[in-house]
C-alpha positions in Angstrom: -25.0 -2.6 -20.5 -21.9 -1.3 -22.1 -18.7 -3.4 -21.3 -15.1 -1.6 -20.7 -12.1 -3.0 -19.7 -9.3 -1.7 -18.7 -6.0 -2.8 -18.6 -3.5 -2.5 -15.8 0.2 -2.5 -17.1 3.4 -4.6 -15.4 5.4 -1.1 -14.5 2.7 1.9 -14.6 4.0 5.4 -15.8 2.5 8.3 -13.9 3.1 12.0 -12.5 6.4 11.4 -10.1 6.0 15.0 -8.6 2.2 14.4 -7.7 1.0 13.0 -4.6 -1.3 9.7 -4.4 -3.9 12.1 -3.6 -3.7 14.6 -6.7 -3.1 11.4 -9.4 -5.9 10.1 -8.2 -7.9 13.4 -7.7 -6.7 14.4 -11.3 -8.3 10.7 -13.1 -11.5 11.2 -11.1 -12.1 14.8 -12.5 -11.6 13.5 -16.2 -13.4 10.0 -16.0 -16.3 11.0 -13.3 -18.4 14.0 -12.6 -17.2 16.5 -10.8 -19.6 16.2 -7.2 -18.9 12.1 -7.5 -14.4 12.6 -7.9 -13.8 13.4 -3.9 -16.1 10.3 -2.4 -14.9 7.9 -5.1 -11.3 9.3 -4.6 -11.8 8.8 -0.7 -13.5 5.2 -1.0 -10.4 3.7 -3.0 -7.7 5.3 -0.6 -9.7 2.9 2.2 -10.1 0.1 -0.3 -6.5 -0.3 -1.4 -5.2 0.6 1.6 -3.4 4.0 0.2 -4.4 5.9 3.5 -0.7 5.6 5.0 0.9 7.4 1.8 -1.7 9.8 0.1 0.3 12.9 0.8 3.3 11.4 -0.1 4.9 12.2 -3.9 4.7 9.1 -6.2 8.6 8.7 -6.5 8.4 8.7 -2.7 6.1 5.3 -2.5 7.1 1.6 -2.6 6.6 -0.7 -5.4 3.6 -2.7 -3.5 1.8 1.5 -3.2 2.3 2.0 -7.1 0.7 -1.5 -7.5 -2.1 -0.4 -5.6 -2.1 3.2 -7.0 -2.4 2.0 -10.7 -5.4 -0.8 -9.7 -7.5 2.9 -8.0 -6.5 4.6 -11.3 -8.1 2.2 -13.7 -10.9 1.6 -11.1 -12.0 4.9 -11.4 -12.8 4.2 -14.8 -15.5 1.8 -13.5 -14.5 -0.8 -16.0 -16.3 -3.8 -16.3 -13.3 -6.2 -16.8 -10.0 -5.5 -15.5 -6.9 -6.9 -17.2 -3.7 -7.0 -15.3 -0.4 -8.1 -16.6 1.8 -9.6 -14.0 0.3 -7.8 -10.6 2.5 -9.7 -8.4 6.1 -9.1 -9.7 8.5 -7.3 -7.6 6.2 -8.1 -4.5 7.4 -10.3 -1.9 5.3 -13.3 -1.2 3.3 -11.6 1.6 2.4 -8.3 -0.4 1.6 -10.9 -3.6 -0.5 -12.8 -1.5 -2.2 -9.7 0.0 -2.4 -7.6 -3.9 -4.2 -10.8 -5.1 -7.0 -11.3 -2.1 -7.5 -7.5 -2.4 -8.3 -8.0 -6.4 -10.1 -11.0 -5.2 -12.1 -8.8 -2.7 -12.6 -6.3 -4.9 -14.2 -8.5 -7.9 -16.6 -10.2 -5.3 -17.7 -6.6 -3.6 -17.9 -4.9 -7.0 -18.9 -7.7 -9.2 -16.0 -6.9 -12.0 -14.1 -9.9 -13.7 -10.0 -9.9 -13.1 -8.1 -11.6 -15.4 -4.6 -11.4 -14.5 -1.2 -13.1 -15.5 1.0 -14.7 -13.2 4.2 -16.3 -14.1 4.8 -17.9 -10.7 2.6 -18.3 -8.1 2.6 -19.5 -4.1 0.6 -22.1 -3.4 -1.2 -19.9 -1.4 -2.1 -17.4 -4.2 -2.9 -20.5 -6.8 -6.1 -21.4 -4.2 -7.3 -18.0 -4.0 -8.4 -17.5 -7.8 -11.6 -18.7 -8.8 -10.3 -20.9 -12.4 -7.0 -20.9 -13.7 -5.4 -21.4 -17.5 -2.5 -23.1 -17.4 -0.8 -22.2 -21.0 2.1 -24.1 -22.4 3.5 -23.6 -26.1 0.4 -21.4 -27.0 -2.0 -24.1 -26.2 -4.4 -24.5 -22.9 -3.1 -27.5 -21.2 -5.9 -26.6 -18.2 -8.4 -24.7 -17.3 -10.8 -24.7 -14.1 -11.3 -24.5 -10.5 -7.5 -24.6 -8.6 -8.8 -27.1 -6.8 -8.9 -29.6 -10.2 -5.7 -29.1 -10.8 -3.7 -31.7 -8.9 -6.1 -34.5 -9.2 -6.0 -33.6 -12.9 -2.2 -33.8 -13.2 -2.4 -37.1 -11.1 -4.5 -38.3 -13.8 -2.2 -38.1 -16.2 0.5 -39.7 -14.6 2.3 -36.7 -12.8 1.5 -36.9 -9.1 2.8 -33.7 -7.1 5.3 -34.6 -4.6 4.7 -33.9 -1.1 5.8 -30.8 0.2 5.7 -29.4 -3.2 4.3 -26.2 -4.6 2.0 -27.5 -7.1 1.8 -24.4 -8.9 4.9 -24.5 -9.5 4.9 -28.6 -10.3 2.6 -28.4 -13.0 4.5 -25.3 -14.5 7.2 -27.2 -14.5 5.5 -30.0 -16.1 4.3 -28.4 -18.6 7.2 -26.6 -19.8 8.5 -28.8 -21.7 6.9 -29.4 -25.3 7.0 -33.0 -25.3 4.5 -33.0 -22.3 2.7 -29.6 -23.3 1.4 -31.6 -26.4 0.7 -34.6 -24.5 -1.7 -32.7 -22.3 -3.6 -30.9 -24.9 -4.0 -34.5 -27.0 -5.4 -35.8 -23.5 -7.5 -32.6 -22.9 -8.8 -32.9 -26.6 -9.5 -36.4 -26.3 -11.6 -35.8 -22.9 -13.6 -33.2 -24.4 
């Protein structure tokens, strides 16, 4: 099985003057054959919920469309691996939330793997990925299941407060270098 991967840039450049329907009409003529382009074209527009703007011209669409316009583009080129750099930025917390169950959805219905990055995250988006890396000063300071995240931090002496985001707790926590290193000399010695 031949791996590709394909990566899915913060701020996509594409055709302003074409609509959703000819960008994506135009990719699925160069990267599938010819009889497969319309169906594949049409099963995205439901997928990624383009249906309300795919007669529209691109400079015409919101920010949350282009999102979804640039994840159909590099799907088309059935990748194996998809690579997104900072997916939720721009979008408001209800869009973000929605972006990353639709990636989520989509890597469970089409069995691809999405790594992303995300530089703040809801608390709400943090429990829909299936393992995290936390990375501080180069270094992972975690890695695994959201769900290990807290009771690992509370390990280590930093309980979350109540009524905090965690994600955003341990970001914070690990921000700084003094406590970056301590984690990794921790993670090192539990390993």
């Amino acid at each position: 099985m031949k791996l590709k991967i394909a990566y899915i840039v913060q701020d996509d450049e594409f055709f302003d003057k074409l609509t959703v329907r000819e960008q994506l009409i135009f990719i699925a003529r160069l990267k599938l054959p010819w009889h497969l382009a319309e169906k594949h074209v049409q099963l995205l527009i439901k997928k990624l919920y383009l249906q309300k703007c795919i007669n529209s011209p691109i400079y015409l669409i919101s920010y949350g469309e282009k999102k979804r316009l640039s994840i159909a583009t590099k799907l088309l080129t059935n990748s194996s691996i998809l690579v997104l750099d900072e997916p939720t930025s721009g979008l408001d917390s209800t869009l973000a939330t929605s972006l990353i169950q639709l990636l989520r959805n989509l890597a469970n219905d089409q069995r691809k793997t999405i790594v992303l990055s995300i530089h703040q995250s809801t608390s709400q988006i943090f429990q829909i990925f299936d393992q995290v890396m936390l990375i501080s000063e180069g270094r992972i300071v975690f890695m695994n299941k959201p769900q290990a995240a807290v009771p690992y931090f509370t390990s280590l002496g930093y309980q979350c407060p109540a009524y905090f985001n965690p994600a955003d707790y341990m970001i914070a926590v690990i921000s700084t270098t003094v406590l970056a290193l301590k984690f990794v000399k921790e993670k090192n010695k539990r390993q």
